[in-house]
N, CA, C and O of each residue as an XYZ file, in Angstrom:
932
protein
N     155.679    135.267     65.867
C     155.072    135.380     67.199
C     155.516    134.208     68.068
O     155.470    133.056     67.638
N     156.032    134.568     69.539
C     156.415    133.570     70.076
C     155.235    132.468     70.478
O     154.123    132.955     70.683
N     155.362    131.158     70.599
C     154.780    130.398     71.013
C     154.897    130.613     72.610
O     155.844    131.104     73.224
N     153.467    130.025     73.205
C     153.018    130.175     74.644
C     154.014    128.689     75.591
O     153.806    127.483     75.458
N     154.728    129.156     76.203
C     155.798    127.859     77.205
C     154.393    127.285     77.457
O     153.279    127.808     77.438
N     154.961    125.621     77.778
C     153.968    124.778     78.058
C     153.985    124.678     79.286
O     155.067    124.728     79.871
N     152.957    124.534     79.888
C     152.994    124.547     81.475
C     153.850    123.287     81.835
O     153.747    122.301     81.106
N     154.896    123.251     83.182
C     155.164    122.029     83.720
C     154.488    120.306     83.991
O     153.775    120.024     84.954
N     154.752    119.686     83.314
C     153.887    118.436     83.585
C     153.735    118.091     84.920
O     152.617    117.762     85.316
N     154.676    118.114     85.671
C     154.348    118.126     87.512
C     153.490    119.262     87.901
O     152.856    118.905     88.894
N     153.203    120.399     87.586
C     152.144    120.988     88.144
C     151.048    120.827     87.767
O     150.089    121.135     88.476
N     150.898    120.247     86.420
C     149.759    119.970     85.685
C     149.592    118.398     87.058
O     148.743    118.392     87.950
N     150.487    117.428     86.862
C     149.851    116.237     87.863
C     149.634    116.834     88.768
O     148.462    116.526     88.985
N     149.930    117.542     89.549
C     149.735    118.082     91.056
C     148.398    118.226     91.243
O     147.563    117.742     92.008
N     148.405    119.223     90.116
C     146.545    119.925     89.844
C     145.390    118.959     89.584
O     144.353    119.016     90.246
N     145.573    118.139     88.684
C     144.626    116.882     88.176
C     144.609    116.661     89.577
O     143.598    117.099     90.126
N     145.631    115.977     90.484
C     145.646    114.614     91.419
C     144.536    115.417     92.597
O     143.494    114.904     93.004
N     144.925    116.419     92.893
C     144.130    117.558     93.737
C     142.782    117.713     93.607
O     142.011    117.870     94.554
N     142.304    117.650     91.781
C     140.754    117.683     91.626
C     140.500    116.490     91.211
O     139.376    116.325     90.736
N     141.149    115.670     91.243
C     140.868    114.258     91.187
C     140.045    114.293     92.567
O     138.817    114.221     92.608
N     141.104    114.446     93.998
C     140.612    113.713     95.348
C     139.335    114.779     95.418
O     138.615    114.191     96.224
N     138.826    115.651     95.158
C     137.856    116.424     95.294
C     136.778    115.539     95.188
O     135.898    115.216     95.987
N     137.138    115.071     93.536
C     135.640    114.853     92.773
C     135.597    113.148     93.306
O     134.610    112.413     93.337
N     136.555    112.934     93.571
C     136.020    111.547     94.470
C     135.638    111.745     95.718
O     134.746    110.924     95.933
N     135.842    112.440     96.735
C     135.155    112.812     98.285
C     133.949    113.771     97.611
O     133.014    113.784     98.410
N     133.697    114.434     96.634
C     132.801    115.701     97.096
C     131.769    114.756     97.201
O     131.731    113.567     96.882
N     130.565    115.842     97.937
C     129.276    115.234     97.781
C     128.316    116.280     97.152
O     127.132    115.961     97.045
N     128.640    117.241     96.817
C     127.858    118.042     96.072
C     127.274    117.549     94.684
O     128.104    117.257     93.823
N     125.983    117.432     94.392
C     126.000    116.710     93.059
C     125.561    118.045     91.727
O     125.403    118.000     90.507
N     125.491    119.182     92.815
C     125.734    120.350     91.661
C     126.821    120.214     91.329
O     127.012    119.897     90.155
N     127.946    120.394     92.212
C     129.442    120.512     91.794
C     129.998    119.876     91.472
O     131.127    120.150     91.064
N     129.402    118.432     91.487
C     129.534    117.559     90.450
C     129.464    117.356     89.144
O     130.208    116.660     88.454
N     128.320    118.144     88.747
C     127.240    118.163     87.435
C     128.007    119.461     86.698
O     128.136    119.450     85.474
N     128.472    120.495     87.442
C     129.414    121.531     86.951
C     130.652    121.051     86.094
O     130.940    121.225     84.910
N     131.251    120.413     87.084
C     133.052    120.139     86.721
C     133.035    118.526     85.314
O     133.803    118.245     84.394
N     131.732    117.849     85.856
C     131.669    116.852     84.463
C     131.267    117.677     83.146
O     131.441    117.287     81.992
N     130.580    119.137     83.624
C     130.026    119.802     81.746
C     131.856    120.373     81.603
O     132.719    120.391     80.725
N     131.747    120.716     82.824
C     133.115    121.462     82.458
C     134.097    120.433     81.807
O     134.491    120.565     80.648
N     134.388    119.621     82.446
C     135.356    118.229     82.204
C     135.763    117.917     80.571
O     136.802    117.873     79.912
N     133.905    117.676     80.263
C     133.452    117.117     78.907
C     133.898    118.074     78.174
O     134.332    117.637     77.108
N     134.016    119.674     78.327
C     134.126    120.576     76.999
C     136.043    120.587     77.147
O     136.648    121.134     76.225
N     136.589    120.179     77.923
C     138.150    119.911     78.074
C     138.260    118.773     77.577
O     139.272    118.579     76.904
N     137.711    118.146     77.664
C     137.687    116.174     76.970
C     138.147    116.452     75.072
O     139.063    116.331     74.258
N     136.545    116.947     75.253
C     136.093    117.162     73.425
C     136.742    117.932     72.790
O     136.978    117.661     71.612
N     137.167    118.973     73.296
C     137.859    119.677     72.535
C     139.944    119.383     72.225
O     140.725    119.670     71.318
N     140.035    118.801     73.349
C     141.492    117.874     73.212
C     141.132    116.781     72.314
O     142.065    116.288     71.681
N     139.918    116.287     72.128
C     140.372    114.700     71.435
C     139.512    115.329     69.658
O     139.161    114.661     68.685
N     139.469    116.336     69.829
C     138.241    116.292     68.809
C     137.293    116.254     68.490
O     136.942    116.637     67.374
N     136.349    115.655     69.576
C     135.198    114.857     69.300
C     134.207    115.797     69.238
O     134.416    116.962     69.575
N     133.189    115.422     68.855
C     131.897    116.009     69.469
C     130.937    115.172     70.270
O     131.103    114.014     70.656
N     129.732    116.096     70.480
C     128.848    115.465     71.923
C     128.331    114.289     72.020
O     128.294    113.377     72.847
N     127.795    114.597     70.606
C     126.992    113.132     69.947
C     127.543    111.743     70.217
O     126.991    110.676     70.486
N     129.144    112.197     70.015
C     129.715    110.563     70.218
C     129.865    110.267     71.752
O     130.097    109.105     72.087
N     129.738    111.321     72.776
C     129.294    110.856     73.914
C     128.149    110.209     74.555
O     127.939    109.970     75.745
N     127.176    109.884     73.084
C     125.843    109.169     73.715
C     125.913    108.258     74.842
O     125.294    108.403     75.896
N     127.149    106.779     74.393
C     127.551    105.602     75.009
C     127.860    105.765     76.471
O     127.473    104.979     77.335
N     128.629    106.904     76.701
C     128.926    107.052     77.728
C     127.999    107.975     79.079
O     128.033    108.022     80.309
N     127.284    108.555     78.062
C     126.367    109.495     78.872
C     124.983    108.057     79.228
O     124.258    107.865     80.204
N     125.077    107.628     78.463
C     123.592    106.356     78.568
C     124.494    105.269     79.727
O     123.761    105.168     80.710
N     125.497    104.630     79.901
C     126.779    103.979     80.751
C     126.252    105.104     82.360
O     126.033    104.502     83.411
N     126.185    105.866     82.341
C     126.263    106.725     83.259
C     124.669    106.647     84.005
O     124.460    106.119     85.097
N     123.829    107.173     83.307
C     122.322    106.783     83.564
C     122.173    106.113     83.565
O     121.003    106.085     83.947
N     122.637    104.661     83.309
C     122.437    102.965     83.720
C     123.061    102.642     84.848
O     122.653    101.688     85.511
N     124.403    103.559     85.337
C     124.920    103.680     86.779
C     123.612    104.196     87.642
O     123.264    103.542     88.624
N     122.993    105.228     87.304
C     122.478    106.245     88.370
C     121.040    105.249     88.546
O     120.548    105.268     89.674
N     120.411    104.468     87.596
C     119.317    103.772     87.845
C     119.599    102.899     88.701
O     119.074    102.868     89.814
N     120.778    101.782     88.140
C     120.937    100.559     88.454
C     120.878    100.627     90.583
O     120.385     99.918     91.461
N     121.710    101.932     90.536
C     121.262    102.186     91.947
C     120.307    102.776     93.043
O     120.001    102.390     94.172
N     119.940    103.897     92.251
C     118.557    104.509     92.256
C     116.929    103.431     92.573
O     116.142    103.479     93.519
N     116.937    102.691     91.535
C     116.125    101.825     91.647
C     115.943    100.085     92.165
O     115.081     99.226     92.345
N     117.728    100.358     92.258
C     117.470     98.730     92.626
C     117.839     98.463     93.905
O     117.917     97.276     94.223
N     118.088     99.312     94.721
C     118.409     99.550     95.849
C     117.357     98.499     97.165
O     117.781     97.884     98.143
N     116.179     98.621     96.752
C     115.173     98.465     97.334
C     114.307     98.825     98.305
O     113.540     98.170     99.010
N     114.585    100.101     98.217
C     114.398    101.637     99.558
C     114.813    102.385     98.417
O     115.996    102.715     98.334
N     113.659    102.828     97.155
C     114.046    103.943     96.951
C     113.282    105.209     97.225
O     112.062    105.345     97.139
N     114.224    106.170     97.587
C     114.125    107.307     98.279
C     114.686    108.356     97.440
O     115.261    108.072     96.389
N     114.508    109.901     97.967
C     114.868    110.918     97.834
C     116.309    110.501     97.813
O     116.928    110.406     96.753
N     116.939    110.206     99.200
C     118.304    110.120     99.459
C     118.943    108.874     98.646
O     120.114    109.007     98.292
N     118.254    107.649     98.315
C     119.143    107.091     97.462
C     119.260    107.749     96.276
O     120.383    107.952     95.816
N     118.003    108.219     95.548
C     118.145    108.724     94.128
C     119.081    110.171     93.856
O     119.170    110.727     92.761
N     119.886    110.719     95.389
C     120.560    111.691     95.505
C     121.920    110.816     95.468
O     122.582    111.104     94.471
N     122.545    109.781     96.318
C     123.433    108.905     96.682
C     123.965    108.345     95.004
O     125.099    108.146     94.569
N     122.669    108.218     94.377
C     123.157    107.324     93.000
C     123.427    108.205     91.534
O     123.849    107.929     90.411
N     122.858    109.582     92.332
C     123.667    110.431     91.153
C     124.795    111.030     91.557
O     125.702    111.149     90.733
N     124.931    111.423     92.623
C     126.911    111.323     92.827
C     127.762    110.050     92.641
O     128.975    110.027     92.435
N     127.090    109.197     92.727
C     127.625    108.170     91.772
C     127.669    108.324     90.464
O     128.878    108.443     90.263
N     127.214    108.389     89.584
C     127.115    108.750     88.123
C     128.164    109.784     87.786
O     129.072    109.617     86.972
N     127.914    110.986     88.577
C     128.234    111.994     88.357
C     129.739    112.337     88.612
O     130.486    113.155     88.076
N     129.921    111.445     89.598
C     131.720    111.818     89.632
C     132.424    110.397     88.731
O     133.638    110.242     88.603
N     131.731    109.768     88.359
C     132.058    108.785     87.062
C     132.274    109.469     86.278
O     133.447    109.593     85.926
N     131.260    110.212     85.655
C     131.684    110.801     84.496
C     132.629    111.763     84.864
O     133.751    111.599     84.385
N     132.420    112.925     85.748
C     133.657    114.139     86.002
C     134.995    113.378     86.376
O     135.885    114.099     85.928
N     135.523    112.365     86.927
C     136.380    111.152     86.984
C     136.718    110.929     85.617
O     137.910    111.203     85.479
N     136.288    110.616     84.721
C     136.702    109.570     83.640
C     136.415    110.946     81.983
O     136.481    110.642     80.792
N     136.162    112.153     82.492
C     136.164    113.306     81.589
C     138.316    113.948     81.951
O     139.242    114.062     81.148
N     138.259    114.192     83.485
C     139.609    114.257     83.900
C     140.393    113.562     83.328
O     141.171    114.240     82.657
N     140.624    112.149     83.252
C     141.266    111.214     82.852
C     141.698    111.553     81.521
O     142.847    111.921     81.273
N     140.660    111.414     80.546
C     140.608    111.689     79.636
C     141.474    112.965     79.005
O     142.495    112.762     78.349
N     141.110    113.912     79.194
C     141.699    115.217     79.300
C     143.001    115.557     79.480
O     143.555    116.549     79.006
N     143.588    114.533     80.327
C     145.195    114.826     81.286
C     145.501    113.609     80.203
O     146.721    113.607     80.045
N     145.047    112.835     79.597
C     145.631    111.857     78.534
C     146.048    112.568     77.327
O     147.026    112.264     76.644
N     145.346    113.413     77.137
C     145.450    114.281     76.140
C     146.255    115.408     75.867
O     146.606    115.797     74.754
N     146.558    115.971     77.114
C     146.921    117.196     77.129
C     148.191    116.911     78.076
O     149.042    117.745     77.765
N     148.484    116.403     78.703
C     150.155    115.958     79.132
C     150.365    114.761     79.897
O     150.955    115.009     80.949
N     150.063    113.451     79.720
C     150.221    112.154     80.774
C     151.718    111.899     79.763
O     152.801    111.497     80.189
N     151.464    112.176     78.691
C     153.018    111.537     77.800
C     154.119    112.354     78.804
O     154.924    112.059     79.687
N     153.694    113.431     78.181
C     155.284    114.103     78.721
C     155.587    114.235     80.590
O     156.616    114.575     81.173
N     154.128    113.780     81.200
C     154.227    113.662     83.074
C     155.065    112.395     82.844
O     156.134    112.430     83.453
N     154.899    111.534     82.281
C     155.602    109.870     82.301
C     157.028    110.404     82.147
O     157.875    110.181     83.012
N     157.287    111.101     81.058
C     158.413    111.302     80.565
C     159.768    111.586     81.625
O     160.869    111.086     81.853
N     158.660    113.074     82.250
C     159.356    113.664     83.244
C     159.956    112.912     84.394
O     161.055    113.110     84.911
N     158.690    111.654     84.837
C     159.103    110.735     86.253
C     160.205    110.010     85.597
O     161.247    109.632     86.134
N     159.910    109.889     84.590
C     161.084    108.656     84.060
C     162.881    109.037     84.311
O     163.831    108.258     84.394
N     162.829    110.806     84.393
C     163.671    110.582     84.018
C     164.675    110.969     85.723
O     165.840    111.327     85.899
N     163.892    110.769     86.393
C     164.371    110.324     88.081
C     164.903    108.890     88.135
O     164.588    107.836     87.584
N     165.787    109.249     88.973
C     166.481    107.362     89.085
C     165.828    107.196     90.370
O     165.976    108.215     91.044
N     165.290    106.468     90.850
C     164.264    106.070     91.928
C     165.148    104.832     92.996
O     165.489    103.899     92.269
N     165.507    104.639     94.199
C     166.241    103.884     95.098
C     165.993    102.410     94.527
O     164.802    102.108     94.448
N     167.030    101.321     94.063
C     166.669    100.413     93.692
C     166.534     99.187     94.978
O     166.210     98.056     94.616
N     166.720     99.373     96.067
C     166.199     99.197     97.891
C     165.527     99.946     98.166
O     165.678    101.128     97.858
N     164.225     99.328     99.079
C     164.101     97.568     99.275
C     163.255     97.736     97.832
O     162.931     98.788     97.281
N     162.974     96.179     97.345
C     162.516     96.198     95.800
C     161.170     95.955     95.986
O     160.488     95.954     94.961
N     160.254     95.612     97.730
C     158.963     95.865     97.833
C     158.645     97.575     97.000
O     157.841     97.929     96.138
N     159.680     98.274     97.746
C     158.491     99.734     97.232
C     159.485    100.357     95.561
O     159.243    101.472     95.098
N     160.362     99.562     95.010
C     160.674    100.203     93.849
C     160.004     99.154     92.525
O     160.120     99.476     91.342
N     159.357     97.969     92.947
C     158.336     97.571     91.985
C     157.190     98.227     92.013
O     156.773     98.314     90.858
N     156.342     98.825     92.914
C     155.640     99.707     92.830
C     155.332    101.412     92.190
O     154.384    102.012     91.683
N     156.340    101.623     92.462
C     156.884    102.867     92.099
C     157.577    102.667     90.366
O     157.905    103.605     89.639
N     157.643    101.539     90.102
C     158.419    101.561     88.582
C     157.429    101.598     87.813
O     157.467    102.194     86.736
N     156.032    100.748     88.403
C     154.854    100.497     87.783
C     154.142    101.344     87.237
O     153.706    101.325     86.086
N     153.914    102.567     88.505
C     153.169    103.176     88.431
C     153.468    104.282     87.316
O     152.547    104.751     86.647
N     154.656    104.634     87.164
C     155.650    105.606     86.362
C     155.264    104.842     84.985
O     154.618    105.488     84.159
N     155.558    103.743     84.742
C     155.284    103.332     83.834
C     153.855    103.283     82.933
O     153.814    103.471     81.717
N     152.734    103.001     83.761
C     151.601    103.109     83.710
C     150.901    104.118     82.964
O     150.053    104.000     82.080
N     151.386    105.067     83.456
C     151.104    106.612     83.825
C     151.414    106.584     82.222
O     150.455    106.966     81.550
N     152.748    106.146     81.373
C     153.030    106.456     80.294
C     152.167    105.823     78.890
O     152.091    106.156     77.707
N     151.466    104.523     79.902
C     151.007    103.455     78.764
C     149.273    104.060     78.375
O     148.501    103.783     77.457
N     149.163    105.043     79.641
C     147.299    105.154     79.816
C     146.957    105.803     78.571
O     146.088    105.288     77.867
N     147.574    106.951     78.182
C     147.277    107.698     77.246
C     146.967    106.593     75.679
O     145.960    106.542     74.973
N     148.408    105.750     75.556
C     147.660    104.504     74.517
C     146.548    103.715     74.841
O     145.736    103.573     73.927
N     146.245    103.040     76.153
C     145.092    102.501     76.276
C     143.772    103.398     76.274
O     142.733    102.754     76.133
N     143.660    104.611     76.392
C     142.702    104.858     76.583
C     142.246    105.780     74.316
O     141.147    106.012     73.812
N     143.170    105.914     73.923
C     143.267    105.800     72.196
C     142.824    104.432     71.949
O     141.773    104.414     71.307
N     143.356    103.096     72.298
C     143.090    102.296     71.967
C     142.026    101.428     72.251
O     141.896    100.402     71.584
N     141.110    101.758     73.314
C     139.821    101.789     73.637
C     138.935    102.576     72.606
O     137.952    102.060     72.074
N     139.323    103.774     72.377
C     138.535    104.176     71.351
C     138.546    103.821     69.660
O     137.798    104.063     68.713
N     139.519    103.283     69.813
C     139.671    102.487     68.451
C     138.818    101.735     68.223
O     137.991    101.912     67.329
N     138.861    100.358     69.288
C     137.750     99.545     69.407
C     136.379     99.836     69.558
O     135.525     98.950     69.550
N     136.088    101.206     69.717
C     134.662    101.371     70.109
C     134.285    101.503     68.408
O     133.471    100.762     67.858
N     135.227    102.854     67.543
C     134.745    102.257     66.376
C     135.218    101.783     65.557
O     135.002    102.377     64.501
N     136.089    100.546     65.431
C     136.081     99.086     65.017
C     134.492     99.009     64.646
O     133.811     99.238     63.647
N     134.182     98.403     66.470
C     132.848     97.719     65.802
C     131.714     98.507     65.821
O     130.702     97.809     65.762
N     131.438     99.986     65.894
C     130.917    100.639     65.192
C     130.723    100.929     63.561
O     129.822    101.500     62.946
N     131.744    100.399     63.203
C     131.984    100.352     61.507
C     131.478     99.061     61.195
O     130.849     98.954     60.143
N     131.604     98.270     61.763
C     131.377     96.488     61.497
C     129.088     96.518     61.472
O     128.380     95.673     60.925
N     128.608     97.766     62.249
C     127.217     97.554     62.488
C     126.946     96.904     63.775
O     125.880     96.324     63.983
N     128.322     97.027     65.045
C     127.912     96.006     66.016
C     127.172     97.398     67.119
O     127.683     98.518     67.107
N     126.177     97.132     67.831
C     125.581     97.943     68.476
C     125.147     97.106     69.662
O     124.571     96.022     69.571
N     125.567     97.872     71.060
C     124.886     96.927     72.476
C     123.392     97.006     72.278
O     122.650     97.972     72.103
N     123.044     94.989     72.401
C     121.926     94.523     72.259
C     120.802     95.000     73.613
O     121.099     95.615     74.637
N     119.440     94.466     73.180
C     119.090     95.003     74.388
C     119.149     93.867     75.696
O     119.560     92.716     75.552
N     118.629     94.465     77.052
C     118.840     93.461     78.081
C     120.376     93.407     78.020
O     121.292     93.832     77.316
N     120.079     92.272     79.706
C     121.502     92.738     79.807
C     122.290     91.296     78.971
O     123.494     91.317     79.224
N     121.945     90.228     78.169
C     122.843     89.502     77.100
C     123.000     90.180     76.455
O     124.141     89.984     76.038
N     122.364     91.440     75.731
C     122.930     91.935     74.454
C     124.672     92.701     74.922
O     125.812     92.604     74.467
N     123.996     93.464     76.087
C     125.294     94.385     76.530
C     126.440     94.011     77.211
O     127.429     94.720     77.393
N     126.215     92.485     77.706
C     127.161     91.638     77.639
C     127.860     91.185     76.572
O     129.082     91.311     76.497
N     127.190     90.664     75.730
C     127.788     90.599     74.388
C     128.880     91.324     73.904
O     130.066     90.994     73.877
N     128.151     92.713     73.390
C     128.324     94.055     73.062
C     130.151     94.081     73.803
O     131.125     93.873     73.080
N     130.268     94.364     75.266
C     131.344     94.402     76.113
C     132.281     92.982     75.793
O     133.466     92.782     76.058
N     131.415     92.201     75.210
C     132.882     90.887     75.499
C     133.557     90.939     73.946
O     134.663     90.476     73.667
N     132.658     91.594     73.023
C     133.399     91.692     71.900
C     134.089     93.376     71.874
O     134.463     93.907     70.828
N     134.131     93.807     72.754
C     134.836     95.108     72.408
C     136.351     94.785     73.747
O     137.557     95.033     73.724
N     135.524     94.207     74.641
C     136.587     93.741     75.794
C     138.258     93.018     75.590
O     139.421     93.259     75.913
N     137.336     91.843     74.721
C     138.976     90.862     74.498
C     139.245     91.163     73.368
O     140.173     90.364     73.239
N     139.189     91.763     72.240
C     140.400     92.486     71.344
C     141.189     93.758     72.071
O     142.187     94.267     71.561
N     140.612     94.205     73.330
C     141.381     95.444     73.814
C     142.280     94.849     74.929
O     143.281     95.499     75.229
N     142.099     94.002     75.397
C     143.029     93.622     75.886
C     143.910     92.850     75.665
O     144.964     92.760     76.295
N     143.378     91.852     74.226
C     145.028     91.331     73.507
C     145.744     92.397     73.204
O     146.952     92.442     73.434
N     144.953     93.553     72.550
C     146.325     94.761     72.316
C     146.842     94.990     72.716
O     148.022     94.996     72.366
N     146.342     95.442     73.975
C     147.566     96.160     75.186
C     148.102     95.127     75.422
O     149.249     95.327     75.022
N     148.041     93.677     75.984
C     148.893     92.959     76.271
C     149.839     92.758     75.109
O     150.992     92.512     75.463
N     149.585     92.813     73.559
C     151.184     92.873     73.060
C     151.851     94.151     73.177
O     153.078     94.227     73.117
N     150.827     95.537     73.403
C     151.531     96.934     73.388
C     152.669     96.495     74.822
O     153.832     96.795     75.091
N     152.010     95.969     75.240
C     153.102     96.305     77.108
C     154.152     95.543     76.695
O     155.286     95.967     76.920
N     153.950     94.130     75.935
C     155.249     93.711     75.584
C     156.037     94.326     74.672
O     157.227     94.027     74.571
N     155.537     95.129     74.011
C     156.117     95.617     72.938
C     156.878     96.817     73.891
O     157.975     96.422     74.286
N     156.693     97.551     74.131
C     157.172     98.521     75.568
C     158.118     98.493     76.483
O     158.915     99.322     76.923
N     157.750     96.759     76.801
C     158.956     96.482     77.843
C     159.939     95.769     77.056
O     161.076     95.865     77.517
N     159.805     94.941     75.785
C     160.807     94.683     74.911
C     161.790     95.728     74.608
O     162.971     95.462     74.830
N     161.344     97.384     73.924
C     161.498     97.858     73.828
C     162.703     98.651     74.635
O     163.610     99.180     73.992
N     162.663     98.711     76.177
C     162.853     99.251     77.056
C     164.155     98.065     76.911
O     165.104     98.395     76.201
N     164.182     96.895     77.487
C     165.031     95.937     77.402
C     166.221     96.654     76.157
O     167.341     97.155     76.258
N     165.294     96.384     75.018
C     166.634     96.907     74.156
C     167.510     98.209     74.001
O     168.615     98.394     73.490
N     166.440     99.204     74.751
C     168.009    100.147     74.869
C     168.463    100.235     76.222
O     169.201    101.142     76.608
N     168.123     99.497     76.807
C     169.313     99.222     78.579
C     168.429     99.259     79.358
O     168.804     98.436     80.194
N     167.630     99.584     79.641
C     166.858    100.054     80.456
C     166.871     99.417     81.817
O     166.893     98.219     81.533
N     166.870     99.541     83.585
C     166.750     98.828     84.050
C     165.939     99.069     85.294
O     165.570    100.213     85.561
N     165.603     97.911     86.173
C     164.477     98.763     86.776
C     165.474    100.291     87.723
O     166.681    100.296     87.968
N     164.575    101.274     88.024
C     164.893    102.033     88.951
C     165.818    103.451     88.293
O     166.153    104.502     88.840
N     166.067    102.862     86.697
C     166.858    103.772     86.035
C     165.972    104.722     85.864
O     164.780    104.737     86.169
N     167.079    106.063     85.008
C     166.617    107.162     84.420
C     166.226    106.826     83.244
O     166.404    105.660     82.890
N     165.590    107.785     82.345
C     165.543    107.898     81.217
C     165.827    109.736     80.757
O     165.316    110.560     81.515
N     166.482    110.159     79.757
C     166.077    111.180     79.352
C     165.441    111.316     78.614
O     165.415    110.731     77.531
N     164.316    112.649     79.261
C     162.886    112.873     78.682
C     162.648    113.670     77.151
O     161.816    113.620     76.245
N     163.797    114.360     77.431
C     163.880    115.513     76.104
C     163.368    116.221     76.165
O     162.809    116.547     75.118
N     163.082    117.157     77.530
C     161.968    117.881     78.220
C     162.756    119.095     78.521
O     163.923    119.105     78.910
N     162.081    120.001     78.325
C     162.637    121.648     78.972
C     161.730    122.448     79.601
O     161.051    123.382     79.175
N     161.814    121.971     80.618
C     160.630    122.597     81.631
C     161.986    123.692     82.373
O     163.208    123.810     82.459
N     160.395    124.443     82.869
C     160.702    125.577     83.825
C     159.759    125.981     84.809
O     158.574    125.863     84.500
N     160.054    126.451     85.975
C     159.172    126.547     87.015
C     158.316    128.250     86.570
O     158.853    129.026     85.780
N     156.960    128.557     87.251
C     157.236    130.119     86.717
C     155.766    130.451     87.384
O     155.251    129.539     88.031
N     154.933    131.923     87.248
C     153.841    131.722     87.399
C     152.847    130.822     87.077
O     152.241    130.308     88.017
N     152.446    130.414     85.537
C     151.578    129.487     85.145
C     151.640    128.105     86.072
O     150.585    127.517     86.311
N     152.893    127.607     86.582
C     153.021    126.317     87.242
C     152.139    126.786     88.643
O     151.174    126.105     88.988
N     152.437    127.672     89.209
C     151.789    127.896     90.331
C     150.438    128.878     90.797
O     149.998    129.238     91.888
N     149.953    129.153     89.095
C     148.476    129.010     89.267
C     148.148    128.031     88.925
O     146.936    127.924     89.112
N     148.799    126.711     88.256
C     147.522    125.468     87.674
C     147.206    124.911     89.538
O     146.133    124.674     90.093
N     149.016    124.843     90.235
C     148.878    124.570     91.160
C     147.473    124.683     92.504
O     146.743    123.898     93.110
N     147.759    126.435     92.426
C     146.443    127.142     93.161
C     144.838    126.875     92.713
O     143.916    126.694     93.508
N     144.737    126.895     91.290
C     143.598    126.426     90.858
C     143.104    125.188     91.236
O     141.928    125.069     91.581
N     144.313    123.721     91.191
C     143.712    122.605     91.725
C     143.252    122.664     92.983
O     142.275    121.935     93.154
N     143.664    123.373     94.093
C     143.924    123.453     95.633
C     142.951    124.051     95.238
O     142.445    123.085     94.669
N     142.186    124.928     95.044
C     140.966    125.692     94.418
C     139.884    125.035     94.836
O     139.140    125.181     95.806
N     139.931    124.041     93.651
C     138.759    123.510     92.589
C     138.762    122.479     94.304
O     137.741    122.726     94.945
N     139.459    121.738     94.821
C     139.758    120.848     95.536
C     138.837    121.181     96.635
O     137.887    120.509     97.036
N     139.254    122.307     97.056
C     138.778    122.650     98.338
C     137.125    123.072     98.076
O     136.268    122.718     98.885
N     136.876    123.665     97.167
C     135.330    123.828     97.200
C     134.768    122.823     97.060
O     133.567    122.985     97.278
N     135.121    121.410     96.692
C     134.401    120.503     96.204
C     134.362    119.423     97.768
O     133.632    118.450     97.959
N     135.296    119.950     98.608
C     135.728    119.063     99.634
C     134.962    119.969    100.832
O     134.872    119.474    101.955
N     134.484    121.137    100.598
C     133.935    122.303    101.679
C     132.943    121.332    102.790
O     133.218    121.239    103.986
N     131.831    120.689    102.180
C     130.651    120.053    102.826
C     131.486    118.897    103.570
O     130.926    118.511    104.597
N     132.557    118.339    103.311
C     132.788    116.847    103.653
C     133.125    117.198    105.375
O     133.390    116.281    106.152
């Protein structure tokens, strides 16, 4: 039985970037509360997980929606509405992320990479090298964030209460994740160094894309999802 072609990684970014700007302008906090259940069952089911291990992040989220809700000092109907679209496109934000890490940021990196990009003026091709690059490293940082979560989940480390414990909690999960990545990036750009690499170059991706229907419904779907979420603004 033939295997299903993989959709284009540029229409897949197109689509994310599209319900990305949604879920950051919308103000709907139904359609908010929709696209994060929705988000989460695209999350979990790409990484594996189940719900349970979303406690941390679902409790991270309700410590967003209080911290503003209540500390505001005018709380109201309208702040306690204001501070769950806050929450709420956090999580539908950072469920997306997640998801497009999973399901094609490798092979979107791959694809930009393998454009040779104007090496003039070098204001906008350090920017542009970065970001390409970035794009390729997120998918490890955001594995390697979860590493660390259980690291010290295995060790018995659990955020204390108040906010020293959860300070704590964050500074020991914080600076081992960022010595990593700081040797991963060197390790990356060492890497890159040793087989030629230079700024503004190509790379070949090893990619066989094709344009077709599926590319231009993920397309329509983002423009979709985009526009209903952007309707009220």
């Amino acid at each position: 039985m033939k295997s299903a072609r993989p959709i284009h990684p540029a229409a897949l970014l197109l689509a994310c970037a599209l319900v990305g700007v949604g879920l950051a302008l919308g103000r709907s906090a139904l359609d908010l509360a929709v696209f994060s259940v929705l988000g989460a069952g695209f999350a979990l089911r790409a990484e594996g997980r189940t719900l349970r291990s979303e406690l941390p992040l679902l409790t991270l989220a309700l410590i967003v929606f209080l911290a503003h809700a209540l500390l505001s000092g005018r709380p109201t109907p309208e702040v306690a509405k204001a501070a769950a679209l806050i929450a709420l496109r956090l999580l539908a934000l950072l469920y997306l992320l997640r998801w497009a890490a999973r399901a094609f940021l490798g092979s979107a990196a791959r694809w930009l990479l393998s454009f040779p990009i104007p090496r003039r003026p070098r204001l906008l091709l350090l920017p542009v090298e970065s970001a390409r690059h970035a794009l390729a490293l997120t998918p490890i940082a955001l594995r390697e964030a979860e590493q660390q979560h259980q690291a010290l989940s295995a060790r018995g480390l659990r955020p204390g209460r108040g906010a020293a414990g959860r300070a704590r909690y964050l500074a020991a999960w914080l600076l081992p994740f960022l010595g990593t990545m700081l040797r991963v990036g060197e390790s990356y750009g060492d890497a890159l160094a040793v087989r030629g690499y230079t700024l503004g170059a190509r790379r070949r991706s090893g990619l066989k894309t094709t344009w077709g229907w599926a590319e231009m419904g993920a397309i329509a779907g983002g423009a979709a999802s985009a526009a209903w979420l952007l309707r009220g603004v």
